[in-house]
C-alpha positions as CSV (number, residue, x, y, z in Angstrom):
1,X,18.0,-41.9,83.3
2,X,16.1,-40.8,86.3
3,X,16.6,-38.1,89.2
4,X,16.4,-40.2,92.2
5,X,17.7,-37.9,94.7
6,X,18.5,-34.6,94.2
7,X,22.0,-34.6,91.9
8,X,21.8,-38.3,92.2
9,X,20.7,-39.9,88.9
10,X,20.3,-43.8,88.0
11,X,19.9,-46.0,84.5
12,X,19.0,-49.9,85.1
13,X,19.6,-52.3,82.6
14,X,17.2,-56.0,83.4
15,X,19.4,-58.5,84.3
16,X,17.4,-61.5,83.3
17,X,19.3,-64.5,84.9
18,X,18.8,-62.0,88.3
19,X,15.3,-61.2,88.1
20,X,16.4,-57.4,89.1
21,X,17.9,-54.7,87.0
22,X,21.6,-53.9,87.1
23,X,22.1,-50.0,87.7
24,X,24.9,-47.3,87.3
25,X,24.7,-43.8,88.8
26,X,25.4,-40.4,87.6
27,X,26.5,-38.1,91.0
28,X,26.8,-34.5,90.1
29,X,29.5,-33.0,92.1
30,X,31.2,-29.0,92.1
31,X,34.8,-30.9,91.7
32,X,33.8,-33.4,89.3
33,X,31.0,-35.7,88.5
34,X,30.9,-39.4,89.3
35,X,29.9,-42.4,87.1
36,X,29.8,-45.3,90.0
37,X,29.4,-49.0,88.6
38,X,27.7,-47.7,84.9
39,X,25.7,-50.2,83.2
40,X,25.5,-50.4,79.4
41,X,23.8,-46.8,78.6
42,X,21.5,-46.2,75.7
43,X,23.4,-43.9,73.2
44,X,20.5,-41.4,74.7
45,X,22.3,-41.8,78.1
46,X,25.6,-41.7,76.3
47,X,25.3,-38.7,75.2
48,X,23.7,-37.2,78.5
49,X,27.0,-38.3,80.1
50,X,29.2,-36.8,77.7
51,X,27.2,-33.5,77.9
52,X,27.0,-33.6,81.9
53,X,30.3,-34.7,82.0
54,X,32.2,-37.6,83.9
55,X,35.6,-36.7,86.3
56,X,35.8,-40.4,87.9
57,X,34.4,-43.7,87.1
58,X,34.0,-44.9,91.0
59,X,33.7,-48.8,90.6
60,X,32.5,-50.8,94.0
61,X,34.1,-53.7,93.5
62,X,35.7,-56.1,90.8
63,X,32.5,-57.4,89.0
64,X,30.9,-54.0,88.2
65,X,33.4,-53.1,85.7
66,X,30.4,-53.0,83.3
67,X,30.2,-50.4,81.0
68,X,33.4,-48.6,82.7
69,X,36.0,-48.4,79.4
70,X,33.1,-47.4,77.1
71,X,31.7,-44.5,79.3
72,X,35.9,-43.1,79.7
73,X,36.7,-43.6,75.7
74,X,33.5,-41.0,75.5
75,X,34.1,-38.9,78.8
76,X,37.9,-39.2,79.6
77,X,36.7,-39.9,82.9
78,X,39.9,-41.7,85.0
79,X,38.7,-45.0,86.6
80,X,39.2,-45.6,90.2
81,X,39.2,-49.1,92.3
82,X,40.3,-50.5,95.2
83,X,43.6,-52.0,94.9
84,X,42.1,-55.5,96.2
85,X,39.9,-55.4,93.5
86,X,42.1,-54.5,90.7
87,X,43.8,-57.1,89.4
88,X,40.6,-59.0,88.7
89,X,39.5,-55.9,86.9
90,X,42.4,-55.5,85.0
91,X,41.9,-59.1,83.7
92,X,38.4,-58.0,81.8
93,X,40.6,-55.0,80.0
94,X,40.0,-52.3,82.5
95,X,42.9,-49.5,82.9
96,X,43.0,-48.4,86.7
97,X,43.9,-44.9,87.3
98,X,43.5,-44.7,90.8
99,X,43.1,-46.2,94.0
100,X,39.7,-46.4,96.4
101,X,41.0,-46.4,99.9
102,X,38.7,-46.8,103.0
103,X,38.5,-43.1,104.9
104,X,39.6,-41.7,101.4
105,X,37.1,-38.1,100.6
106,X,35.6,-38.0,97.3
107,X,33.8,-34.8,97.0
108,X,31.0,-35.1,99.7
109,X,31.8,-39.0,100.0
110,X,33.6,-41.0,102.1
111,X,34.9,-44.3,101.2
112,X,34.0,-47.2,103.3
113,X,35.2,-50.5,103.0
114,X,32.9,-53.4,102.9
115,X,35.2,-56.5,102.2
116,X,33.6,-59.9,101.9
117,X,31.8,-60.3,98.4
118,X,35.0,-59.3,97.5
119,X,38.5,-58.0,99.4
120,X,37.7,-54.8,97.5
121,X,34.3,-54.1,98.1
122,X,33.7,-50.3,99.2
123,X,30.5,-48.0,99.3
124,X,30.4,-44.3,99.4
125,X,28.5,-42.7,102.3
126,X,27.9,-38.8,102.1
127,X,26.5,-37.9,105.7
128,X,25.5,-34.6,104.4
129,X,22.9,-36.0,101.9
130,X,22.4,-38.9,105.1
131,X,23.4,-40.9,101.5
132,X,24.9,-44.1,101.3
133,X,25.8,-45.8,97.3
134,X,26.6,-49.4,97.6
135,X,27.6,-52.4,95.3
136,X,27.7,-55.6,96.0
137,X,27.4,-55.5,99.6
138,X,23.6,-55.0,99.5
139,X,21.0,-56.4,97.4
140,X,17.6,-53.9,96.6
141,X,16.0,-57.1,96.4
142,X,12.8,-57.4,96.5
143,X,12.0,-54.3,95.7
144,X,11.1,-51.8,99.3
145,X,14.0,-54.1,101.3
146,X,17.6,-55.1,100.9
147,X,18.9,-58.6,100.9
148,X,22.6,-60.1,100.3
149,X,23.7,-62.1,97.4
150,X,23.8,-65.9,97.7
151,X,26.8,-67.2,99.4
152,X,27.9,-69.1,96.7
153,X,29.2,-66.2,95.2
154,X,30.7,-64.5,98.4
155,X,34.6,-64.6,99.2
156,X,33.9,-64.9,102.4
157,X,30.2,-64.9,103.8
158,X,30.4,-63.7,107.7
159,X,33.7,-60.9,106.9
160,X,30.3,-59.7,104.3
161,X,27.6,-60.0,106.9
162,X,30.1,-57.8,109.1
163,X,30.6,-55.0,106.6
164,X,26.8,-54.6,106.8
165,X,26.9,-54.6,110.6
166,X,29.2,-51.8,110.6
167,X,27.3,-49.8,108.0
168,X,24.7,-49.9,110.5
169,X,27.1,-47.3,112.3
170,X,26.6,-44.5,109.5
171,X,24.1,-41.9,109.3
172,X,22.1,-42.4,106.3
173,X,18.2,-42.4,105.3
174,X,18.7,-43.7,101.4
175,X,20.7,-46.3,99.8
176,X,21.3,-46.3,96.2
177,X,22.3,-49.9,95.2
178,X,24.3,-51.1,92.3
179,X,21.6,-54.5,91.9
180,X,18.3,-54.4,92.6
181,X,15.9,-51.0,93.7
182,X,17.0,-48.3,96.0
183,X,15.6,-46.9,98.8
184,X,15.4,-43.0,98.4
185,X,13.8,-42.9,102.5
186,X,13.4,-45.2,105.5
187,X,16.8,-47.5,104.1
188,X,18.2,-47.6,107.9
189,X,15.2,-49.7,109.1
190,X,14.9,-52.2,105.9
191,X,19.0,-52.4,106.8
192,X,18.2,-53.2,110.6
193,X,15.7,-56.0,109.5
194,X,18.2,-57.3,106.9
195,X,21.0,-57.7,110.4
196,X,18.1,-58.8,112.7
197,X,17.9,-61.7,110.5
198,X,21.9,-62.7,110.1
């Protein structure tokens, strides 16, 4: 697990069929830390999160359930979705606590929908930290730009490329990214290029 921004730690796990690793992220936070989207964790990492302690398993959207039930049988941590996105995650086993509404505070975040990938899909922008933690609706791929996934396996394609318009209305420098590598500086210009090209 790595410091990638200050409070703001990531673990990737490769994702070989992607080409790109798969990453969850630990967000310290006065109120209670954050797990968002956790991959499979070493026993290392494990036991980092047990130690640092988990309040909320934040999940972006309905395939990054991931390693979500083992990190809250070790943490307690209550797992929270959007209710779009819930059913589908209840399907692979995963108790929902809570609900992830757009405009909804989380600590120093901000929910944000992002629908298109999925009707779920959200990212957490924290304007303080000009922060913005995203799943599925942007791709750090290749690595020092950001890219969307294939449409094949978007819900609905242009309601997607829309979400990323409109993210484009957020103040942010870095974007930590579920798939892929983020961008810890200059993310709002790699995101311009990415909607020049839509």
């Amino acid at each position: 697990m790595r410091e990638i921004l200050p409070g703001i730690f990531s673990w990737g796990v490769l994702s070989e069929r992607h080409g790109y690793d798969f990453n969850g992220t630990l967000v310290r936070d006065p109120a209670g830390n954050f797990c968002i989207d956790p991959v499979e964790p070493s026993e290392e990492i494990l036991s980092r999160l047990v130690r640092e302690g988990v309040s909320r398993i934040l999940l972006t959207n309905r395939n990054h359930t991931r390693a979500a039930r083992q990190i809250r049988e070790r943490t307690g941590a209550k797992i929270a979705i959007h209710p779009a996105d819930a059913e589908h995650a209840r399907g692979q086993g995963i108790a929902i606590d809570e609900d992830l509404e757009p405009g909804q505070r989380l600590g120093a975040f901000t929910v944000i929908g992002c629908p298109g990938k999925s009707p779920g899909e959200i990212a957490l922008h924290d304007p303080k930290r000009r922060l913005l933690i995203v799943g599925d609706v942007l791709i750090g791929n290749p690595p020092g730009s950001l890219s969307l996934l294939p449409d094949k396996v978007i819900d609905d394609p242009e309601r997607l490329r829309e979400s990323v318009r409109v993210l484009l209305k957020l103040d942010f420098d870095a974007i930590v990214v579920g798939d892929g590598v983020s961008l810890s500086n200059d993310a709002r210009s790699r995101l311009e290029a990415l909607v020049d090209s839509f």
